[in-house]
NUKOL-183383 format. One record per residue: residue in three letters; x, y, z negated of N, C-alpha, C, O, CB in turn. Coordinates in steps of 0.02 Angstrom, whole numbers, padded with zeros to 5 digits, always signed. Glycine has a CB too. Layout:
BEGIN
ALAXYZXYZXYZXYZXYZ...
This chain:
BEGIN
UNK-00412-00528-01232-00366-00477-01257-00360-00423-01204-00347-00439-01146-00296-00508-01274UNK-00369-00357-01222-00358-00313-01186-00307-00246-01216-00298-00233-01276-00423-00298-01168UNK-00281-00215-01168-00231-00141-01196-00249-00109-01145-00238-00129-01088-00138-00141-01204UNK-00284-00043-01160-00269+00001-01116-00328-00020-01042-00304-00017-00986-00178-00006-01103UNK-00374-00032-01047-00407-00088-01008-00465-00038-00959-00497-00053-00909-00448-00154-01069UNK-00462+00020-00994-00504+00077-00951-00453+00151-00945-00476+00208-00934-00587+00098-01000UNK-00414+00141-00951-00372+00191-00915-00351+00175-00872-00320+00123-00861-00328+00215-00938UNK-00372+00240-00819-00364+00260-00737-00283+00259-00710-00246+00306-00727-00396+00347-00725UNK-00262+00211-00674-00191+00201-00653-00217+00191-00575-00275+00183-00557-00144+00129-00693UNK-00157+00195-00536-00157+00214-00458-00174+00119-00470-00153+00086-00518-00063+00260-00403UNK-00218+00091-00414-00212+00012-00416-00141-00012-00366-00121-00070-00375-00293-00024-00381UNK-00118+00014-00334-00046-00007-00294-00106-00102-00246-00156-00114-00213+00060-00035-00391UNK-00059-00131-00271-00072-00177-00194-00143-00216-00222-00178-00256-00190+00011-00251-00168UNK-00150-00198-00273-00237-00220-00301-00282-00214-00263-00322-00259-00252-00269-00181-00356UNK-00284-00142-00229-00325-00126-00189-00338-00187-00135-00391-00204-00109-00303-00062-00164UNK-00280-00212-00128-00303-00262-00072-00360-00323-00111-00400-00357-00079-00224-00304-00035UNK-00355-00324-00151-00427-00386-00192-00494-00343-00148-00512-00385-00106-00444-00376-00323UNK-00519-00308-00143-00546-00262-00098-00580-00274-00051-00635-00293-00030-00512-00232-00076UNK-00512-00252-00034-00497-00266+00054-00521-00341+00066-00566-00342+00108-00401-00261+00080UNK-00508-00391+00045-00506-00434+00041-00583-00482+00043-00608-00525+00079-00468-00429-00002UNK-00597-00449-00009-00698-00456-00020-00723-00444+00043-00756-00483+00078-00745-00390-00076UNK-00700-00369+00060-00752-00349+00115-00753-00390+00190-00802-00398+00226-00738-00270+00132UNK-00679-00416+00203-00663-00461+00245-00703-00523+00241-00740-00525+00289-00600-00471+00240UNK-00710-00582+00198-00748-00616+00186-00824-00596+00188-00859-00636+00220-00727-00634+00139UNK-00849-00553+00166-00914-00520+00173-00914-00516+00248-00969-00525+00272-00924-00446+00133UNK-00867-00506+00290-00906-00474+00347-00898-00553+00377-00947-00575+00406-00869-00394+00397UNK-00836-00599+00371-00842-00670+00417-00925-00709+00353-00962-00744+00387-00727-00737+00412UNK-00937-00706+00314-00997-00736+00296-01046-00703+00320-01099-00733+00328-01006-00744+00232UNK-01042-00618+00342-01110-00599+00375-01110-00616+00431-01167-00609+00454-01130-00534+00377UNK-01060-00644+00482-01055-00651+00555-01026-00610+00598-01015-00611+00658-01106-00654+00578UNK-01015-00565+00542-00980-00515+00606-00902-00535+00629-00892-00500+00678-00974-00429+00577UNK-00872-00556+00621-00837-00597+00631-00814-00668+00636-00860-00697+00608-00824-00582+00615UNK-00779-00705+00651-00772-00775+00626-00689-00772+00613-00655-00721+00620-00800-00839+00687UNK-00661-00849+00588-00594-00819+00578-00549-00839+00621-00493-00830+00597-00569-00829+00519UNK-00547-00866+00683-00533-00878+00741-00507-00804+00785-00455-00795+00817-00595-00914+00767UNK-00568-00755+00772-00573-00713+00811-00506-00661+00811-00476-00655+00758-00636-00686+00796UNK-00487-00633+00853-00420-00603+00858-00417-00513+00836-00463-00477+00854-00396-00615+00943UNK-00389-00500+00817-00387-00442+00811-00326-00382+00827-00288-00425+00805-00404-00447+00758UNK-00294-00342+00839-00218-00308+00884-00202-00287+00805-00243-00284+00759-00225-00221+00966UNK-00154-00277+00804-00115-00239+00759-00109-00148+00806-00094-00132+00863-00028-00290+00746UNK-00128-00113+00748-00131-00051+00797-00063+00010+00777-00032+00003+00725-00220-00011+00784UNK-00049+00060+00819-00015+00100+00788-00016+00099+00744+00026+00069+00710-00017+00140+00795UNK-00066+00132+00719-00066+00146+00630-00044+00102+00591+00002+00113+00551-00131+00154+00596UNK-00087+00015+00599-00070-00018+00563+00033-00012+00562+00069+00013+00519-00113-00083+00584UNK+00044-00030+00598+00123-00057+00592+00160+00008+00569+00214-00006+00543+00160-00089+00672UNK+00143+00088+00571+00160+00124+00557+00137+00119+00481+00193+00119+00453+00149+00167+00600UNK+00100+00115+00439+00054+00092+00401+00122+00057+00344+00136+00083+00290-00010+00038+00446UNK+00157-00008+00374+00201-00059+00351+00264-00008+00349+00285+00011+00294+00207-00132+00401UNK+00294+00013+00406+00343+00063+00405+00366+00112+00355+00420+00125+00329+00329+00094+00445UNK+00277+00143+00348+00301+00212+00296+00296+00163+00232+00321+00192+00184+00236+00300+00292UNK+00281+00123+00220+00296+00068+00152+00355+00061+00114+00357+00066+00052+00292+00000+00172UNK+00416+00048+00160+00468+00012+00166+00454-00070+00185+00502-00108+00189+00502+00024+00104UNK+00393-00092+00195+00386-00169+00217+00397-00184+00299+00388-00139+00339+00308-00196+00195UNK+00411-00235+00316+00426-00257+00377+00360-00257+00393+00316-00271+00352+00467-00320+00387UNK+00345-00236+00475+00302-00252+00492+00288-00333+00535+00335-00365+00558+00293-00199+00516UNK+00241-00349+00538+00211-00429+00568+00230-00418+00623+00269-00462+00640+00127-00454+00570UNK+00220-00368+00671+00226-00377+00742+00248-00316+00773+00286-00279+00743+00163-00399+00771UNK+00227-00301+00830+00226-00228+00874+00153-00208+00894+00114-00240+00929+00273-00233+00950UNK+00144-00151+00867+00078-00135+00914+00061-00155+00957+00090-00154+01011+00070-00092+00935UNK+00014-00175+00948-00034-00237+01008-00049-00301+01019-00089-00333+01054-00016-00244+01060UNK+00005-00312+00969+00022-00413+00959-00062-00418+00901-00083-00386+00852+00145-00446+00887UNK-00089-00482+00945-00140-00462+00916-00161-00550+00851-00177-00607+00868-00203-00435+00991UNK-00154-00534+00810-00189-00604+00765-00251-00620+00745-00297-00579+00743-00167-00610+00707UNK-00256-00699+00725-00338-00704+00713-00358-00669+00649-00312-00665+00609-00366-00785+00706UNK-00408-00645+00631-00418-00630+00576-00414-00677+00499-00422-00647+00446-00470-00606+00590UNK-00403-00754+00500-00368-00789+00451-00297-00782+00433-00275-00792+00376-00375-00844+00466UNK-00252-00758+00501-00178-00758+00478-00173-00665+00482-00121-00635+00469-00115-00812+00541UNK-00228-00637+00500-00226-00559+00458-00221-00570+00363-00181-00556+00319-00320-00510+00481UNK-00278-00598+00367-00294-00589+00296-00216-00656+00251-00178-00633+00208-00406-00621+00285UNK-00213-00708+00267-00156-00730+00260-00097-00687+00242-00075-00668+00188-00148-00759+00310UNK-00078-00676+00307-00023-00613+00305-00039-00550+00237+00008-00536+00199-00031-00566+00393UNK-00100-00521+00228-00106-00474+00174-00101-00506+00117-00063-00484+00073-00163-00438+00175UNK-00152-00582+00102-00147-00597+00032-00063-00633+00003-00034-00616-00049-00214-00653+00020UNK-00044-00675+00042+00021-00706+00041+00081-00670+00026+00119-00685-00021+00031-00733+00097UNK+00095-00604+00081+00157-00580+00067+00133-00506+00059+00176-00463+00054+00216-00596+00123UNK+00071-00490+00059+00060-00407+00043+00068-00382+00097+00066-00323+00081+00106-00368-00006UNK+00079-00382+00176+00073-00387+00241+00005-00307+00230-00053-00315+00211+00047-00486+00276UNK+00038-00234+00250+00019-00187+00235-00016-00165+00281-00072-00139+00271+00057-00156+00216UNK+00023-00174+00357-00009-00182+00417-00069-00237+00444-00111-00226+00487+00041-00188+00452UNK-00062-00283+00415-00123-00342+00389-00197-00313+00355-00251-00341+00363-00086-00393+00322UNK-00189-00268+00327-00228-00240+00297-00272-00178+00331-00332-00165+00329-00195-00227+00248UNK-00227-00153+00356-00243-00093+00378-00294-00101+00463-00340-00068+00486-00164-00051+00381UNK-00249-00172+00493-00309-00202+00544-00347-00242+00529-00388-00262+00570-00294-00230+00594UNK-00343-00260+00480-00419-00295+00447-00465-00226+00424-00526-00231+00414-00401-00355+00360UNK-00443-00186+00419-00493-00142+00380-00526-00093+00455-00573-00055+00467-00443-00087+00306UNK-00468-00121+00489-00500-00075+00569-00564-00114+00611-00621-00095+00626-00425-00071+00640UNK-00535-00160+00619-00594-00245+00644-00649-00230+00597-00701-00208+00622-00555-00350+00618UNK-00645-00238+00525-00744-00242+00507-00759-00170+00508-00818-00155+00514-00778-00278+00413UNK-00704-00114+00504-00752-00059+00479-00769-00011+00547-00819+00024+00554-00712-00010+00413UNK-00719-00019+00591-00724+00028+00651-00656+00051+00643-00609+00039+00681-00785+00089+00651UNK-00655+00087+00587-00595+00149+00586-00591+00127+00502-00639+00107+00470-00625+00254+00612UNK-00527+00136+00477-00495+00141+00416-00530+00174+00353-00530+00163+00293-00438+00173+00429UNK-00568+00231+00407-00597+00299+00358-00670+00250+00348-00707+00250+00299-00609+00403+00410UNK-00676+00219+00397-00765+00184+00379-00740+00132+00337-00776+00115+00290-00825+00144+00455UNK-00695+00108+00344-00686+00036+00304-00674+00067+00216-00700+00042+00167-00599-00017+00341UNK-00633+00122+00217-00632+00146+00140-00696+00161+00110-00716+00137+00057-00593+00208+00130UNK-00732+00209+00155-00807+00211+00149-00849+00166+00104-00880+00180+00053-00831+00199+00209UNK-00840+00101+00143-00881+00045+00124-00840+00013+00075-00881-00020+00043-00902-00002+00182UNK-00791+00006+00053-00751+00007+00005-00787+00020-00074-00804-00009-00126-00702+00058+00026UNK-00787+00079-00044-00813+00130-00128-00878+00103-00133-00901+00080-00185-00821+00236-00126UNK-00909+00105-00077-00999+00076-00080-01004+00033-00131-01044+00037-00177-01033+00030-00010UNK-00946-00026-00118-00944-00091-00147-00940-00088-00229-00975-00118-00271-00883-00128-00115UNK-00884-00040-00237-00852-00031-00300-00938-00011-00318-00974-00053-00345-00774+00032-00311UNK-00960+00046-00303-01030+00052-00334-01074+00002-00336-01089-00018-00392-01064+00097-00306UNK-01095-00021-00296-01132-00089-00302-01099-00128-00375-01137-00137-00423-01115-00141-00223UNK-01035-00145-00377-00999-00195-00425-01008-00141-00483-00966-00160-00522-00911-00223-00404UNK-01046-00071-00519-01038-00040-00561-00993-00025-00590-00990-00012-00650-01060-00051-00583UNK-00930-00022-00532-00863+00019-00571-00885+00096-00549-00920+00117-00503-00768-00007-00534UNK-00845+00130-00607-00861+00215-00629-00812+00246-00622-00812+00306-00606-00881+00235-00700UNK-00753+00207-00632-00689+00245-00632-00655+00226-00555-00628+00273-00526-00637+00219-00703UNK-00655+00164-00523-00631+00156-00451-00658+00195-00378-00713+00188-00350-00641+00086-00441UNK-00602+00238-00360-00595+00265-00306-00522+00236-00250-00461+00237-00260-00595+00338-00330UNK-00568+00210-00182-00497+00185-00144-00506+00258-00098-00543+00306-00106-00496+00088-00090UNK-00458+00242-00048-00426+00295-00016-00404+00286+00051-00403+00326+00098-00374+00314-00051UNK-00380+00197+00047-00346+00146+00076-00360+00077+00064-00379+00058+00009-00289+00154+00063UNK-00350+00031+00122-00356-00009+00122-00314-00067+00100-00325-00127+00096-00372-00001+00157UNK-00251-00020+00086-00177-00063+00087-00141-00041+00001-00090-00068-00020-00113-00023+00171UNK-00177+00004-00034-00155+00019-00087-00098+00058-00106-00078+00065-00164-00152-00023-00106UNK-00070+00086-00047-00004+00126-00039-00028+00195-00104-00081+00227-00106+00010+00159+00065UNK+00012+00198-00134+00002+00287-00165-00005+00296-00136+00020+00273-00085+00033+00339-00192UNK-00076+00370-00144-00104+00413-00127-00163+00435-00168-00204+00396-00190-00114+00401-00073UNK-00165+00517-00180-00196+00564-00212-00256+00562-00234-00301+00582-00196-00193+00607-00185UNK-00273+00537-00301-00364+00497-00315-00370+00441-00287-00424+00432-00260-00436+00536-00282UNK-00330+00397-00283-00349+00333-00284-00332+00296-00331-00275+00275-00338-00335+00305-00237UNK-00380+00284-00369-00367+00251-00454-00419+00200-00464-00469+00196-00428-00377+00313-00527UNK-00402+00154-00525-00458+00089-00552-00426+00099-00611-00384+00137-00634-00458-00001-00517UNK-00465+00043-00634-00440+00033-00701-00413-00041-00726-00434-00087-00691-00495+00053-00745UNK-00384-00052-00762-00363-00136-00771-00449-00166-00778-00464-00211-00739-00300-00157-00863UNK-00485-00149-00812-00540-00195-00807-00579-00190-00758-00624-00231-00751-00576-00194-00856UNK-00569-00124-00703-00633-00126-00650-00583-00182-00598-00614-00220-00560-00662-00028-00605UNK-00515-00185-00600-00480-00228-00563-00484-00292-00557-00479-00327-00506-00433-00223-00573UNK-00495-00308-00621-00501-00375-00642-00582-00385-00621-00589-00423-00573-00478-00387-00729UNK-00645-00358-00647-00691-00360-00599-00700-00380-00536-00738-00426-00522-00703-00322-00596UNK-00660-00340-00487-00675-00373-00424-00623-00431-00412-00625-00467-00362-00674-00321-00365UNK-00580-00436-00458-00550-00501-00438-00605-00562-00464-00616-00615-00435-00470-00508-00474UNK-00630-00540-00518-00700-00597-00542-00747-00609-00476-00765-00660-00447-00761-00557-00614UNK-00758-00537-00465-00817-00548-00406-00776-00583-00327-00812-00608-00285-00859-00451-00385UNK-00713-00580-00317-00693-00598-00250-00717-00661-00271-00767-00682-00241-00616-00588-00221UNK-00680-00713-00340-00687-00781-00342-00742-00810-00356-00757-00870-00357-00651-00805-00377UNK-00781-00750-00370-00871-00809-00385-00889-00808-00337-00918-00858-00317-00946-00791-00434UNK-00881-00738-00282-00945-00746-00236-00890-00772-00166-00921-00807-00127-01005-00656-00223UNK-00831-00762-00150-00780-00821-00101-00742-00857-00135-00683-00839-00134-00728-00793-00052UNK-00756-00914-00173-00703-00966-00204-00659-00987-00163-00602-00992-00183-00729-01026-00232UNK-00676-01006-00088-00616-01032-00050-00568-00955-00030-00530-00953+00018-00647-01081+00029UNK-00578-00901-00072-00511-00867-00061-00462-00872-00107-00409-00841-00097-00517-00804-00054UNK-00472-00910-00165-00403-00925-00191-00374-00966-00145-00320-00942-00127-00399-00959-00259UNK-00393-01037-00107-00362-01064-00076-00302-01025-00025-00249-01056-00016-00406-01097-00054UNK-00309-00961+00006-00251-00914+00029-00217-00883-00024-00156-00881-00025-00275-00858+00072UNK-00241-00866-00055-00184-00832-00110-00143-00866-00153-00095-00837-00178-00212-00792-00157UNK-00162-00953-00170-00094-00987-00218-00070-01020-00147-00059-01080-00155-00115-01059-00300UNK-00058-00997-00079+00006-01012-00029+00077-00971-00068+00081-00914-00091-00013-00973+00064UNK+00124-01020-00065+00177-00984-00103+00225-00961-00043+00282-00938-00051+00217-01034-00164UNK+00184-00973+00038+00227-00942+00079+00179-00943+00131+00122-00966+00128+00297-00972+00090UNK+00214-00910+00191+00168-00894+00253+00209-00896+00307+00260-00862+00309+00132-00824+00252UNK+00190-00940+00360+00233-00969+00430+00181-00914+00485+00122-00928+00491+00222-01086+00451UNK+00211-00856+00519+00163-00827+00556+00238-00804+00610+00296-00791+00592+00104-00762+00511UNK+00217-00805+00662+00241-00811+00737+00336-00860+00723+00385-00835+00751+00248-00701+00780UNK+00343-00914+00686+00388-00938+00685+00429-00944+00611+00463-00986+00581+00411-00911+00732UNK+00401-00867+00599+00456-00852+00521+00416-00857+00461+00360-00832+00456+00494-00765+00513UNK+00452-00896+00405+00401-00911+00369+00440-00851+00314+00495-00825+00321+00386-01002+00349UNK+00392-00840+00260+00410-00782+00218+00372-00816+00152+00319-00849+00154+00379-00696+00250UNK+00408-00802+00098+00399-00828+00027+00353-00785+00002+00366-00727+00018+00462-00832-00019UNK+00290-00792-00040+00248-00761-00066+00268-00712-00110+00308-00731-00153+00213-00797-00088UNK+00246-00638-00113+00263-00576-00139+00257-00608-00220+00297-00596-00265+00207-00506-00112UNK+00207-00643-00225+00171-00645-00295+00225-00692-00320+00232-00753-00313+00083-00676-00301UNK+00268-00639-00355+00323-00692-00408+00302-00742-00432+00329-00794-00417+00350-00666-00469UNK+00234-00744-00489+00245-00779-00532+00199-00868-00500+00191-00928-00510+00218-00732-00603UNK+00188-00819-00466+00148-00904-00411+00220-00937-00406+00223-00992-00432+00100-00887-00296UNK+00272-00917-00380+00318-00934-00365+00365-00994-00448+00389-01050-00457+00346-00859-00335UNK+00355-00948-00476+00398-00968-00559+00358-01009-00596+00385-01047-00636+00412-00898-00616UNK+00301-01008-00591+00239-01035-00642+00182-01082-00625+00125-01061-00617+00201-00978-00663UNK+00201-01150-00618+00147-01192-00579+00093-01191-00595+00045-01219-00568+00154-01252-00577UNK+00095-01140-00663+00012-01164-00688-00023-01089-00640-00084-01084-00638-00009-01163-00811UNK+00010-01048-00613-00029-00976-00583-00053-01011-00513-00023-01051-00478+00033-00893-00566UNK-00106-00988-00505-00135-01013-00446-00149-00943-00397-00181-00947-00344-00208-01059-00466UNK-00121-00882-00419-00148-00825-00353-00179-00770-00361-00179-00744-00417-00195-00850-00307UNK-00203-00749-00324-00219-00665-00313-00151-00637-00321-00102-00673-00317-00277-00625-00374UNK-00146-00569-00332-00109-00504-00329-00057-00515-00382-00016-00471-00395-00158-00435-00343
């Protein structure tokens, strides 16, 4: 059943399904592992700020890249995102870059990101079905990333925080993503 299934809407925290791929893509290519640490940078925590979301840490506090991506898929962790997208891509602007590459590769027509974190901003649109797409493609080609996303909470430097995703929360039969 579909409504409305190719009309262009801003994706808001979708974008992170994304983000998300490309992270896994880069610990299955090696360029990373998930051990490996990464800083939370200005931007990022400024990033969480102009959100209204709390940020994870202070500039510089640095996490492994499992409780980066944790932190983004679990509670939507904006600054999570934004240094994950700094670690594989270089810079934010390369990581969106390779972003869109992807969306082309996956033959979406209508998806343009902008960001890594999904915040509004100007031409960055999908569609409900190119969305749902890469949520198909995160789980065929990384199945162990549902295993982070039906966490219905996240314990990171002491404080644990309840999963953004309501209905994981309300609905035993939902198992995750966005």
């Amino acid at each position: 059943a579909a409504r409305q299934a190719d009309q262009a809407v801003p994706p808001a925290s979708l974008t992170k399904l994304m983000t998300a791929y490309l992270v896994y893509q880069a610990v299955e290519s090696g360029k990373f592992t998930w051990e490996e640490s990464l800083p939370l940078s200005e931007r990022a925590w400024r990033t969480a700020l102009g959100s209204g979301a709390r940020a994870l840490a202070a500039p510089g506090t640095r996490f492994t890249v499992a409780e980066l991506l944790r932190a983004m898929v679990v509670v939507g962790a904006n600054d999570a995102a934004v240094a994950l997208a700094e670690g594989v891509g270089g810079s934010v602007e390369d990581f969106v870059a390779r972003m869109n590459r992807q969306a082309q590769v996956f033959g979406l027509k209508t998806t343009q990101f902008r960001n890594p974190d999904g915040q509004a901003i100007g031409n960055q649109i999908s569609t409900p079905r190119e969305l749902a797409w890469i949520a198909v493609r995160l789980l065929t080609d990384y199945p162990q990333a549902l295993a982070h996303y039906r966490q219905p909470s996240l314990t990171l430097g002491g404080v644990t925080q309840a999963s953004t995703n309501l209905l994981l929360l309300r609905d035993p039969s939902v198992d995750g993503l966005q």
